[in-house]
C-alpha positions as CSV (number, residue, x, y, z in Angstrom):
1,X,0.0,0.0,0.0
2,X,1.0,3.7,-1.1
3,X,2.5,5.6,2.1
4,X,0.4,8.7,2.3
5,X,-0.5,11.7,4.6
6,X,-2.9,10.8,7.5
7,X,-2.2,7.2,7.4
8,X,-1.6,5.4,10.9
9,X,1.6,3.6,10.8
10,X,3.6,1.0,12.6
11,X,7.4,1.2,13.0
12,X,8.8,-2.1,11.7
13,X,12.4,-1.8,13.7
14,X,14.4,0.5,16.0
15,X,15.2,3.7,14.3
16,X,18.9,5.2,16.0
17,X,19.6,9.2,15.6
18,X,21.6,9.5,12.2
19,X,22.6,12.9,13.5
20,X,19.7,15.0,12.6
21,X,17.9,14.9,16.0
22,X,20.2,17.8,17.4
23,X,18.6,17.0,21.1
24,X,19.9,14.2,21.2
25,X,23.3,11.5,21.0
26,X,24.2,9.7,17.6
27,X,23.1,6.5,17.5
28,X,20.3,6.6,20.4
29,X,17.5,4.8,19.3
30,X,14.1,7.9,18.8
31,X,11.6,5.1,17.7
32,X,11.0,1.3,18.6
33,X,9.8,-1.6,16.6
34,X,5.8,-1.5,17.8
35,X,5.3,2.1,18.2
36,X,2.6,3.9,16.0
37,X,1.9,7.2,14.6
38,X,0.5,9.3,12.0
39,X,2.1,10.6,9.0
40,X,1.7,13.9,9.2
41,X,4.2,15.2,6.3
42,X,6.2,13.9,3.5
43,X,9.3,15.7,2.0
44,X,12.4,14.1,0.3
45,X,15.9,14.0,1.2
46,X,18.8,12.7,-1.3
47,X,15.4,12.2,-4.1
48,X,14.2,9.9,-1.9
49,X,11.0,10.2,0.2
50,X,11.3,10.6,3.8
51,X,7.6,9.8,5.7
52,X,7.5,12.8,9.0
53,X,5.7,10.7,11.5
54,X,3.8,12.3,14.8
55,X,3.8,10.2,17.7
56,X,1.6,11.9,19.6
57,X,1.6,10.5,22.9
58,X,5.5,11.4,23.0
59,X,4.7,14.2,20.8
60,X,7.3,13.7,18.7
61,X,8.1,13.6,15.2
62,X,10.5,11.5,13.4
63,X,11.3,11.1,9.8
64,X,11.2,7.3,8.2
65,X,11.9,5.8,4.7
66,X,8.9,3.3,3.3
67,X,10.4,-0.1,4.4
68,X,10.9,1.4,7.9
69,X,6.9,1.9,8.1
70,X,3.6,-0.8,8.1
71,X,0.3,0.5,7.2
72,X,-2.4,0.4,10.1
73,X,-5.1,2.2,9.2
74,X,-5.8,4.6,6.3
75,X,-7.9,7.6,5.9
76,X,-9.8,8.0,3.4
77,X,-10.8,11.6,2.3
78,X,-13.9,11.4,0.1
79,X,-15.7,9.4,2.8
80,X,-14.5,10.8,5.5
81,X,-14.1,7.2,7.3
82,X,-11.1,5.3,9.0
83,X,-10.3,1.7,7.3
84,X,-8.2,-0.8,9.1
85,X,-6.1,-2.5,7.6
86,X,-4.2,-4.1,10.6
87,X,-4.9,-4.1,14.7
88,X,-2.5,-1.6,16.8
89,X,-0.2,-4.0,18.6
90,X,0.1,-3.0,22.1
91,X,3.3,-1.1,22.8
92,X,5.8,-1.4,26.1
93,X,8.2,1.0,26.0
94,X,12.0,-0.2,26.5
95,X,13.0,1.0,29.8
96,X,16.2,2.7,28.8
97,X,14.2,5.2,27.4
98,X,16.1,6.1,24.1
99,X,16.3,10.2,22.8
100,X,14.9,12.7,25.6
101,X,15.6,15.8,23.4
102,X,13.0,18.4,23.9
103,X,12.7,19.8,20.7
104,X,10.3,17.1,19.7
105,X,11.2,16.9,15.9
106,X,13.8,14.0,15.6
107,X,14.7,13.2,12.0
């Protein structure tokens, strides 16, 4: 499926900062296999798309490539209804916590 704006999305596997969370040590992990957000933008980085996800009980958001990403549930705007495509696995957080930068826009 086509990764688009307002999708809900699943993080397939931990995501480490590549240096462009500034809040925040290369190589901490800023997202965990399991956790799900929205897609709230897309841009492009080297002609490649990046996917801006909001996580919004963390309030943070972190930029993905497609494989990194699973379809949950998709919005879709001519009926104005919420299809889903796969049920929200329950997410644990890992206790060491991973990026605590306060800017809240990692990637």
């Amino acid at each position: 499926m086509e990764l688009k704006v307002n999708q809900k999305v699943l993080v397939k596997k931990m995501i480490r900062n590549d240096g462009s969370c500034q809040g925040c040590s290369r190589g901490t992990p800023v997202a965990y296999d399991g956790m799900s957000g929205f897609i709230c933008d897309i841009s492009e980085f080297h002609f490649e798309p990046v996917y801006v996800v909001h996580f919004m009980d963390i309030n943070k958001k972190i930029g993905f490539r497609a494989p990194e990403l699973e379809v949950l549930e998709d919005f879709d705007e001519e009926t104005g209804k919420w299809t889903v495509i796969k049920e929200t696995p329950e997410f644990v957080p890992p206790k060491d916590g991973g990026c605590s930068c306060s800017s809240g826009h990692c990637g």
